[in-house]
C-alpha positions as MATLAB code, in Angstrom:
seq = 'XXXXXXXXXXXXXXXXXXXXXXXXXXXXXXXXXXXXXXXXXXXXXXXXXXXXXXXXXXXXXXXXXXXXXXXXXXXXXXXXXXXXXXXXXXXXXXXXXXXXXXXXXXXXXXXXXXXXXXXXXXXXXXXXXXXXXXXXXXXXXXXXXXXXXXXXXXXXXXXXXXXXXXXXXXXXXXXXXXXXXXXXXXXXXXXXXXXXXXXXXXXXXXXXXXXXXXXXXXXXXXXXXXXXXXXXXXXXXXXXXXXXXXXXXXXXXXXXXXXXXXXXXXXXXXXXXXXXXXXXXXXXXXXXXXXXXXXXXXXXXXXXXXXXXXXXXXXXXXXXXXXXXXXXXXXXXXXXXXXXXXXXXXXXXXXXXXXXXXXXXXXXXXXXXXX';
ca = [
      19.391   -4.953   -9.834;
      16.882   -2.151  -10.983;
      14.133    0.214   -9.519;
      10.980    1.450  -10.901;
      12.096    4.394  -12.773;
       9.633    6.925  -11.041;
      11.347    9.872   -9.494;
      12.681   10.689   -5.579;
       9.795   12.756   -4.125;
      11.229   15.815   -2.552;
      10.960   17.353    0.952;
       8.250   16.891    2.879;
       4.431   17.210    2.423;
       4.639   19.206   -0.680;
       1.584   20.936   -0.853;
      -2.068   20.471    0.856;
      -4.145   22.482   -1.315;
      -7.326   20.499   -2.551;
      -5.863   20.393   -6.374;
      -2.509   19.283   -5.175;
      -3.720   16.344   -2.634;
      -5.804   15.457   -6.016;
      -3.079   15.706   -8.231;
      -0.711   12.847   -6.440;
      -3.716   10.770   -5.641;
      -4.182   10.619   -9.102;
      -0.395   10.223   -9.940;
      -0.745    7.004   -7.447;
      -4.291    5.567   -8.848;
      -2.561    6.148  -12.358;
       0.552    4.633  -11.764;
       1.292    1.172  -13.415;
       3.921   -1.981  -12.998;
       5.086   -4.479  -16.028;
       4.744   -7.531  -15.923;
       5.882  -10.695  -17.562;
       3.216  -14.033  -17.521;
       4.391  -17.087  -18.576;
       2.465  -20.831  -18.067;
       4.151  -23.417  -16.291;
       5.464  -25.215  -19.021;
       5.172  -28.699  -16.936;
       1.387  -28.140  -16.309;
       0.318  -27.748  -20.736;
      -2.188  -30.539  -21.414;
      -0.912  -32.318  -24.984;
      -1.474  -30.134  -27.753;
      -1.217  -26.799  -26.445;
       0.566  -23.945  -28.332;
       4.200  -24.027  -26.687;
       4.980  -21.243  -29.434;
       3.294  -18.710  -27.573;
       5.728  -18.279  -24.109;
       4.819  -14.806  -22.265;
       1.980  -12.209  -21.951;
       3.543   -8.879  -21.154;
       0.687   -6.217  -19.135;
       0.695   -2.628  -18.113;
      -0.646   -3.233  -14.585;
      -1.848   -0.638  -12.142;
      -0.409   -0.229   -9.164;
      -3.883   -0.689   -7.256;
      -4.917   -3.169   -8.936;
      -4.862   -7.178   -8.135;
      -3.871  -10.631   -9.605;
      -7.783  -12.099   -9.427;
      -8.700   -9.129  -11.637;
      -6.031   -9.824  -14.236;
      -7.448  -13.236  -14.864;
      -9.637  -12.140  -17.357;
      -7.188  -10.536  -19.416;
      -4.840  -13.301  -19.372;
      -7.115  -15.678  -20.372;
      -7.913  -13.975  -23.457;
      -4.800  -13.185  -24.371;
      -2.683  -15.945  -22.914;
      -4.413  -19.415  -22.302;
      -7.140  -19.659  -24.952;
      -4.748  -18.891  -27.207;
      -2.031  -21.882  -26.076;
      -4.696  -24.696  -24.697;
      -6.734  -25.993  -27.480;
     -10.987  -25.350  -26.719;
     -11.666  -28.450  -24.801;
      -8.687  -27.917  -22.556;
      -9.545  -24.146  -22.419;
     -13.206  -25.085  -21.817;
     -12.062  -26.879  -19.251;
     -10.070  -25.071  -17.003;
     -10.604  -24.019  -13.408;
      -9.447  -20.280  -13.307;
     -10.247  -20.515   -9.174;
      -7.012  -23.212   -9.452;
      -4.874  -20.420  -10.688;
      -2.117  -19.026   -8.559;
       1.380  -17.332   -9.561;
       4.779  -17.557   -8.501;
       7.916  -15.205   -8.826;
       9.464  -17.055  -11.880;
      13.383  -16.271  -10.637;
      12.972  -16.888   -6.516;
       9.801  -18.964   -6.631;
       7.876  -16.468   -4.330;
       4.407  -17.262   -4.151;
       2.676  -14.009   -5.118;
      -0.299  -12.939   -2.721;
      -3.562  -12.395   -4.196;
      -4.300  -10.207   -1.333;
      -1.573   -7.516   -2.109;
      -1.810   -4.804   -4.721;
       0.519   -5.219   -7.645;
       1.934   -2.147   -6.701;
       3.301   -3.443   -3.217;
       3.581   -7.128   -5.199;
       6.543   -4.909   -7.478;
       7.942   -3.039   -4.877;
       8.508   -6.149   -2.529;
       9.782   -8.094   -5.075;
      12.375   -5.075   -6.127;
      13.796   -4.866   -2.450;
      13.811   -8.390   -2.256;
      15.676   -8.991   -5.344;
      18.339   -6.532   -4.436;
      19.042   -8.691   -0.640;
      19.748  -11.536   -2.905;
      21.634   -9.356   -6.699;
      25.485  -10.529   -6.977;
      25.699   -7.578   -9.540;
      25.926   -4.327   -7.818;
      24.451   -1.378   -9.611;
      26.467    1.357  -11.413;
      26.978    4.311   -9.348;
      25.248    7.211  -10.959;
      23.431    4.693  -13.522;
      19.563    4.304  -12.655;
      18.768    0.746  -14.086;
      16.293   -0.013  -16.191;
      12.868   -1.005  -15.501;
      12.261   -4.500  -15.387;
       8.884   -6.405  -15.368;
       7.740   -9.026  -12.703;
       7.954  -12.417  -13.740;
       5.764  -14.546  -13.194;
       5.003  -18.005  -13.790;
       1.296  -18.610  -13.521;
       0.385  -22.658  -12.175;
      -2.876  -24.244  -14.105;
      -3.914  -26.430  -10.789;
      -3.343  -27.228   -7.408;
      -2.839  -23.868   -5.412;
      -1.413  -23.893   -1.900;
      -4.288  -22.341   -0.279;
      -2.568  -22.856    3.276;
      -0.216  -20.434    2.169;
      -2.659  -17.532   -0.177;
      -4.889  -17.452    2.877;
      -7.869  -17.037    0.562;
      -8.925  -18.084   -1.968;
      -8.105  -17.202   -5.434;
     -10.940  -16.262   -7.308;
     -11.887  -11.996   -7.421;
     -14.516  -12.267   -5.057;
     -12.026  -13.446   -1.765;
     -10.074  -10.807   -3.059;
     -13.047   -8.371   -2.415;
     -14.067   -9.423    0.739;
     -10.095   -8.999    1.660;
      -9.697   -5.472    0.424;
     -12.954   -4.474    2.513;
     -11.345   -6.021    5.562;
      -8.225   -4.416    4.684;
     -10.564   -0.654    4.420;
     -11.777   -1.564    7.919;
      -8.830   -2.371    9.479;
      -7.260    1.534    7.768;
     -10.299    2.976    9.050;
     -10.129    1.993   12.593;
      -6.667    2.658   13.338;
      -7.496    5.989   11.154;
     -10.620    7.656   13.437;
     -10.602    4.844   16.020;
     -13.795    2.932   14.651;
     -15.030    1.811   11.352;
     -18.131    3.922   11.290;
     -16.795    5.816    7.869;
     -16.904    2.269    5.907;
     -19.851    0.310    7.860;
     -21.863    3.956    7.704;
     -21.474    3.509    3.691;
     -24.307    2.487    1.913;
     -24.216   -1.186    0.189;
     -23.657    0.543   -3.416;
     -21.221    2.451   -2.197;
     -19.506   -0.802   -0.731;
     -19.943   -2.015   -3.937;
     -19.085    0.914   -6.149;
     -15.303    1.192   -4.220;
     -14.639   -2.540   -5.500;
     -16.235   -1.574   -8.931;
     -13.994    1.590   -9.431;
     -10.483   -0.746   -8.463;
     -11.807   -3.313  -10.663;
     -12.846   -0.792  -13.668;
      -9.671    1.555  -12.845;
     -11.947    4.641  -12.561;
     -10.116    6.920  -10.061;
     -13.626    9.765  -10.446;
     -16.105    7.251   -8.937;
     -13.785    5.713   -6.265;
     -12.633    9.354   -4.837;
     -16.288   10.259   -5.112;
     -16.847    7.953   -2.207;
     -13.445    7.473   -0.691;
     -13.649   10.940   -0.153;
     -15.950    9.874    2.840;
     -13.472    7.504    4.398;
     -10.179    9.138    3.853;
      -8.533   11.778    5.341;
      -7.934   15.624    3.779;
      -4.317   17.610    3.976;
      -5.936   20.332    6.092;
      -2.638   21.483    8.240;
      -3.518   21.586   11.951;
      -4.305   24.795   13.463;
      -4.184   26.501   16.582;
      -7.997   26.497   17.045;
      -8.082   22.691   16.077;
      -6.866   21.271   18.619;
      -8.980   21.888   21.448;
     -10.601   18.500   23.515;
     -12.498   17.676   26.395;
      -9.890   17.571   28.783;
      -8.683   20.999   28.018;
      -5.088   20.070   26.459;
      -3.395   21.122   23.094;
      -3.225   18.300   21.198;
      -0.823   20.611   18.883;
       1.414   20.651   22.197;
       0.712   17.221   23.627;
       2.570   14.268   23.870;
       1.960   11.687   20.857;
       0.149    9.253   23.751;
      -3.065   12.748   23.338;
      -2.830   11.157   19.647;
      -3.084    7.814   19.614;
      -5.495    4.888   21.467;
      -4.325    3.555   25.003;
      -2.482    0.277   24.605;
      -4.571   -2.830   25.937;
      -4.031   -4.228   28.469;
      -2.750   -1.119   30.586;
      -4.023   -0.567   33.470;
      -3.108    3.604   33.898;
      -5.934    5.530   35.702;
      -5.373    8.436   33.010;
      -6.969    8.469   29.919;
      -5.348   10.436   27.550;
      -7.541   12.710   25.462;
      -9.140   12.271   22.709;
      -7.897   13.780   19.357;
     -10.137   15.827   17.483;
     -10.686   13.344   14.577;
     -12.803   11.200   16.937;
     -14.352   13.768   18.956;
     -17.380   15.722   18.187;
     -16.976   18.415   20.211;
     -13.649   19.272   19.691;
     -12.996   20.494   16.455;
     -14.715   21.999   13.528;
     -15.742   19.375   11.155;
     -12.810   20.131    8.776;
     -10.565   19.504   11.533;
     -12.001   16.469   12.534;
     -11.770   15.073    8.902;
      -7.855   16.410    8.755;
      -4.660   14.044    8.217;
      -3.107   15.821   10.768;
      -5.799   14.756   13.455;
      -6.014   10.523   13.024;
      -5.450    9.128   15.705;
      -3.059    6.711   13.961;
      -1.946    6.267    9.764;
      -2.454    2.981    8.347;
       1.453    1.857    7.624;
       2.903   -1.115    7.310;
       6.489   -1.787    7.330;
       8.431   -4.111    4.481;
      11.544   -5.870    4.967;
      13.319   -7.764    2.254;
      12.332  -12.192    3.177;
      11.591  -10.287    6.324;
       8.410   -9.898    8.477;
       5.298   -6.817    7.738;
       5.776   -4.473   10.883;
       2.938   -2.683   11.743;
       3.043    0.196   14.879;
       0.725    2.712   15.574;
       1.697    6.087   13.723;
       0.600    9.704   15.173;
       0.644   12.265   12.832;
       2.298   14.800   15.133;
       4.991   13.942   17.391;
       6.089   16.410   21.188;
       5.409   19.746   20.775;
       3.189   19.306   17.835;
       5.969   18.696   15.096;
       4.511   16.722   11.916;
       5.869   13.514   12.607;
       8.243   12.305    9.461;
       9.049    9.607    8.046;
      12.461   10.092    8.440;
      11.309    9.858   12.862;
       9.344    7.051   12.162;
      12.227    5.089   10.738;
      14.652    5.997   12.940;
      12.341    4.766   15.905;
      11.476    1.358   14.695;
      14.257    0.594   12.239;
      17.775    1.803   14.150;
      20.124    0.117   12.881;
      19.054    0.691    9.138;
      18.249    4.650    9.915;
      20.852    5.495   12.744;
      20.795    9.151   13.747;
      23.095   11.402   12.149;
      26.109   12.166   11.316;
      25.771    8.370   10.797;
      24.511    7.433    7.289;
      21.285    5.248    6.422;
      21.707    2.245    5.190;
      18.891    1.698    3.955;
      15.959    3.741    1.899;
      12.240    3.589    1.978;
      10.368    2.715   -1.348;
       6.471    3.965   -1.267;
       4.521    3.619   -4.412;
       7.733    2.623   -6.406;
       9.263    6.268   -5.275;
      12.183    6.474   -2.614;
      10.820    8.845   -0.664;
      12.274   11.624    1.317;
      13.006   11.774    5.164;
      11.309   14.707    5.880;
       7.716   13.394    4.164;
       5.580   13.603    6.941;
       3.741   10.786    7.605;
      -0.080   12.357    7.511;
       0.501   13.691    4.134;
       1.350    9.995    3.120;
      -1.375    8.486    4.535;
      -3.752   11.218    2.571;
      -2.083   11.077   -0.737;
       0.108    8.087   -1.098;
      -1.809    5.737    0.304;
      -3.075    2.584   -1.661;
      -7.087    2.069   -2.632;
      -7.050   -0.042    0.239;
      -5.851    2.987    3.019;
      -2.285    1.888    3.436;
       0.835    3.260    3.542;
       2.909    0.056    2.287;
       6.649    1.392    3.227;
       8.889   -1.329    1.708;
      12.527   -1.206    2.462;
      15.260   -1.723    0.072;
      18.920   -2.261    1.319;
      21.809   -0.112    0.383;
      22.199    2.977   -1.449;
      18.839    4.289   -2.864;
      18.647    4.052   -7.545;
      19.219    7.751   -8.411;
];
């Protein structure tokens, strides 16, 4: 079994200056997974090169399958299939599989979270149990691309790079809404700014996308005492996390709570209302190993106005894995191939180590963390 060889991040929301919130987004957009591409050896027409087995790639982490096509089939196919069988092919009939488990690989899913899910996964079902003190060494992804016939039912769009588009811009919505509770930042955006955030994932230019992303995301501003003022005249800083997050369909309470200052005009100064510590909710999803994708709402502060941690967060929806002390975990949380700490707090996370897309992707690997 092996890990990413990136380091444990260490305490909590390590700085919020302006250089340092740049500095990690940076160390996320920059980051990178390896991967192993082999073809299907079943599916090469008579004649290919069967000399030629793998295609070995530097990925980033933010990047997607559809936009690796390109590269592989320079490197990979139209140098196996002769030219009429490379003419030929139908790269929207692509679609990859783990190589080991068989996984079908979502298109949908940043390599990134494609690595990391695959790492936890691997370790539920390792019969060789790591080394104690011995980080293991990085291994690719292997995958085993398929020539024809994709399983649609089952990639849920697709494969070609424009589905994959139109499903990171849903995913951006989707952020954005549980974010400032609507998606005026991304429908506000002009059309070549639409355009431009796809352009930057797809050209791995981390200026241009933060130039606009800057208009949808949040900033590490810490919460203040004059921030948290709201119509109803409660401390949001002091308020239960219901002041922080939207009321649950479907119930039928009289009281509304208030409003946090992220969504209300009059309640902050605009720097406030822009903060990570004033969402009503982060985007984070939840990873089990062959398990489901959890999803909860997520303030950013918790009673009395205490950052709300990661290290809470788990504990509330995962008890058994994160029991309360003196009990130990037994289980850690993988973020951007990094185990990261208990004490991250969960706004800084969804400012800095968040994914192109918005999301906090919070996979979690069983056992004793890779040192």
């Amino acid at each position: 079994m092996s890990y990413p060889t990136t380091p444990m991040l260490r305490g909590g929301a390590p700085s919020q200056t302006p250089a340092a919130t740049s500095l990690f987004r940076r160390l996320v957009w920059e980051g990178t997974v390896p991967l192993e591409i082999k073809i299907d050896g079943k599916e090469l027409p008579a004649g290919s090169d069967r000399g030629l087995e793998c295609y070995y790639i530097q990925a980033p982490r933010i990047s997607y399958l559809p936009l690796l096509i390109p590269d592989i089939k320079k490197h990979l196919t139209d140098l196996i299939l002769d030219e009429p069988n490379a003419a030929s092919m139908k790269e929207e009939e692509w679609w990859f599989e783990e190589t080991e488990r068989g996984s079908l690989m979502k298109w949908h899913w940043p390599l990134g979270l494609l690595y990391d899910y695959n790492t936890i996964s691997q370790g539920l079902h390792s019969t060789i149990p790591p080394i104690p003190g011995m980080p293991g060494p990085t291994q690719p992804l292997r995958l085993t691309l398929h020539l024809t016939s994709p399983p649609t039912d089952k990639l849920l769009i697709t494969p070609t790079a424009e589905s994959c588009k139109l499903g990171y811009m849903g995913q951006l919505k989707e952020a954005d809404f549980l974010r400032w509770g609507n998606t005026k930042r991304v429908t506000g955006l002009r059309k070549q700014d639409h355009d431009g955030l796809w352009e930057s994932v797809r050209s791995h230019n981390f200026d241009d996308f933060w130039r606009i992303a800057s208009k949808i995301f949040p900033t590490t501003t810490p919460l203040s005492s004059h921030s948290s003022a709201n119509p109803n005249g409660m401390n949001t800083m002091n308020s239960p996390p219901s002041a922080l997050v939207p009321p649950v369909p479907g119930n039928n309470s009289s009281i509304s709570p208030p409003r946090p200052p992220s969504t209300d005009p009059s309640g902050a100064p605009v720097s406030d209302r822009d903060g990570a510590y004033t969402v009503r909710s982060v985007p984070v999803r939840i990873f089990l190993p062959d398990g489901p994708v959890l999803q909860e709402l997520v303030p950013p502060v918790i009673e009395e106005g205490r950052p709300h941690t990661l290290r809470h967060f788990l504990r509330t929806h995962l008890p058994l894995l994160f029991p309360p002390l003196p009990s130990q975990p037994q289980a850690f949380a993988l973020i951007q191939g990094v185990v990261a700490p208990g004490d991250a707090e969960m706004a800084w996370l969804g400012a800095c180590l968040a994914g192109a897309d918005g999301w906090v992707n919070v996979c979690i690997g069983l056992g004793r963390p890779p040192r």
